[in-house]
VEXVONU-56337 format. One record per residue (C-alpha): x, y, z; residue in one letter. Coordinates in steps of 0.05 Angstrom, whole numbers, padded with zeros to 5 digits, always signed. Example, Ala and Ser with C-alpha at 12.3 -4.5 7.8 and 13.67 -1.06 7.14 Angstrom:
// residues 2
+00246-00090+00156A +00273-00021+00143S 
***
This chain:
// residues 184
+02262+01768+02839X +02293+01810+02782X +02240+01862+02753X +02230+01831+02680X +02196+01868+02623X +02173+01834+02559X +02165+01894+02505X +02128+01875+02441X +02095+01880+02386X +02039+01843+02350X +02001+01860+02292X +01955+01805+02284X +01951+01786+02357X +01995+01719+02358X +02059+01754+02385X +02011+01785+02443X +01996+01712+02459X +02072+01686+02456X +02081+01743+02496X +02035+01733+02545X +02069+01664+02559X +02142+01693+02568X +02110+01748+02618X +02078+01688+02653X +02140+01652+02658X +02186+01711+02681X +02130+01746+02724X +02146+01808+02688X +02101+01860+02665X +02085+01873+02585X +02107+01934+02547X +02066+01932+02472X +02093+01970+02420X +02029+02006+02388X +01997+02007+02320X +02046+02067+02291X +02114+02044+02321X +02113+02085+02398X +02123+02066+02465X +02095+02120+02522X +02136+02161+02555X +02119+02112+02615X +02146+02054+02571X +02213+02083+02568X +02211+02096+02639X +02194+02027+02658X +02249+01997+02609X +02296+02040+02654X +02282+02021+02714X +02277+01937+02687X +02336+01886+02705X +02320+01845+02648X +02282+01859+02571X +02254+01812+02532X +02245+01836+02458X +02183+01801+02419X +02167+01808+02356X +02128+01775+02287X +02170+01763+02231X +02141+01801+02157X +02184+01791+02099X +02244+01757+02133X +02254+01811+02189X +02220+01850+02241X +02161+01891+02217X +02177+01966+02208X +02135+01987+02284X +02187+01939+02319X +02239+01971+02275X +02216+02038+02306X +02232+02026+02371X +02303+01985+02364X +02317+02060+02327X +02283+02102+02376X +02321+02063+02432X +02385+02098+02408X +02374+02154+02452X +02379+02103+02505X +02444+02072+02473X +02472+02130+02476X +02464+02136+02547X +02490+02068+02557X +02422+02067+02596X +02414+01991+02585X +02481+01972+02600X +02491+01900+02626X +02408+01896+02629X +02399+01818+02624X +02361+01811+02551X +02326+01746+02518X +02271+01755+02451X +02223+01713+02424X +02190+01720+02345X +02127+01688+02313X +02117+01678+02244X +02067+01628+02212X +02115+01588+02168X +02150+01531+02204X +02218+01566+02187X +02195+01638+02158X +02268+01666+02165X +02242+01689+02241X +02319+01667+02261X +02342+01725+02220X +02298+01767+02264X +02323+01732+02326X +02386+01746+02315X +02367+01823+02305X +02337+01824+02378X +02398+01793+02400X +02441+01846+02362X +02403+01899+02382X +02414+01875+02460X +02487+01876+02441X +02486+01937+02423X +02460+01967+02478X +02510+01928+02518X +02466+01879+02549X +02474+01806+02569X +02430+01763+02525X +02405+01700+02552X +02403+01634+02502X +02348+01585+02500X +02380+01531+02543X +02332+01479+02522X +02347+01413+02474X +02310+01414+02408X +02252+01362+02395X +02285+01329+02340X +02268+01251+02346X +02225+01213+02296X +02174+01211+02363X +02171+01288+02372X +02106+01333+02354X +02088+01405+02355X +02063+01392+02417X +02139+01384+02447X +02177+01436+02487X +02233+01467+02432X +02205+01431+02379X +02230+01474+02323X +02298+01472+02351X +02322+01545+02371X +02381+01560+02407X +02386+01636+02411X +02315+01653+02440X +02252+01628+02421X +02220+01611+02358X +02148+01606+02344X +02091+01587+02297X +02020+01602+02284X +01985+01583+02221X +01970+01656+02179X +01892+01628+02172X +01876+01609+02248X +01881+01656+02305X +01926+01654+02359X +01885+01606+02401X +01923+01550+02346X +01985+01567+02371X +02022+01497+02385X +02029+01484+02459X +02086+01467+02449X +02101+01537+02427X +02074+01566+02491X +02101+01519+02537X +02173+01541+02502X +02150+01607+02514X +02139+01602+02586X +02201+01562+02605X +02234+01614+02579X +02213+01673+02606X +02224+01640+02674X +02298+01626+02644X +02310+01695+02634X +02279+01727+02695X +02321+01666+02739X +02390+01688+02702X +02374+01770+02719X +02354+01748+02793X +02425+01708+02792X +02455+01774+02762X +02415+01823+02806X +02430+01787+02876X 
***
């Protein structure tokens, strides 16, 4: 199997969960992003050596919170290395309005994988979307690009929907399956 690395960062603790899921479902290892915006020396070094990233991150005001921010920049040493060049790439974001504008951050992870010349992996799974469907379905807030998640800003992350994590998890195995495709 592909060695898959899911590098976040949480400030309240929901992300850690969501990512906790993905890791499950690709078998990869987690990376967090600390408190002030760094990644260890050993972080870098593990990102290096990955076949496949997957970005997390909350969504604060629309976008991805200024410590997630500090990475993506910091990783331009690495861009301009072309260091991550045709790494397989998938991302995830939380935020704890139904909507939230987290597809606005979404589509930042996946920029930032372009950018770095990677191959970024879409959700592959149908949306929820029937008069029948709960938060407790698979997809059920109907993302495309990666996934898209909820928890309620006055519960902690144990009231993530299961249907959330279970999202979560199929696609982290997704991702780590298309690098393993890639790799072999």
């Amino acid at each position: 199997m592909a060695k898959t690395i899911v590098v976040y960062f949480s400030g309240y603790g929901h992300t850690k969960r969501i990512a906790e899921y993905v890791a499950e479902g690709a078998q990869a290892d987690l990376i967090a992003i600390d408190a002030e915006g760094n990644l260890a020396e050993a972080g870098w070094n593990t990102l290096a050596a990955a076949d496949a990233i997957i970005f997390g991150s909350p969504t604060y005001m629309g976008g991805a919170p200024w410590q997630f921010k500090k990475f993506a920049d910091a990783s331009s040493k690495v861009w301009a290395t072309r260091g991550w060049q045709d790494k397989v790439f998938g991302g995830f974001v939380n935020s704890a309005s139904l909507n939230g504008d987290k597809q606005a951050t979404l589509n930042f992870l996946q920029t930032l994988a372009s950018q770095h010349g990677g191959i970024w992996v879409s959700l592959g799974l149908l949306p929820a979307n029937t008069l029948a469907a709960t938060r407790a379905d698979v997809n059920n807030l109907g993302a495309s690009v990666g996934v898209l998640t909820q928890s309620p800003s006055d519960a902690g992350a144990d009231a993530i929907p299961n249907g959330d994590l279970e999202t979560a998890k199929q696609y982290g195995a997704r991702v780590a399956g298309i690098a393993t495709r890639f790799a072999g």
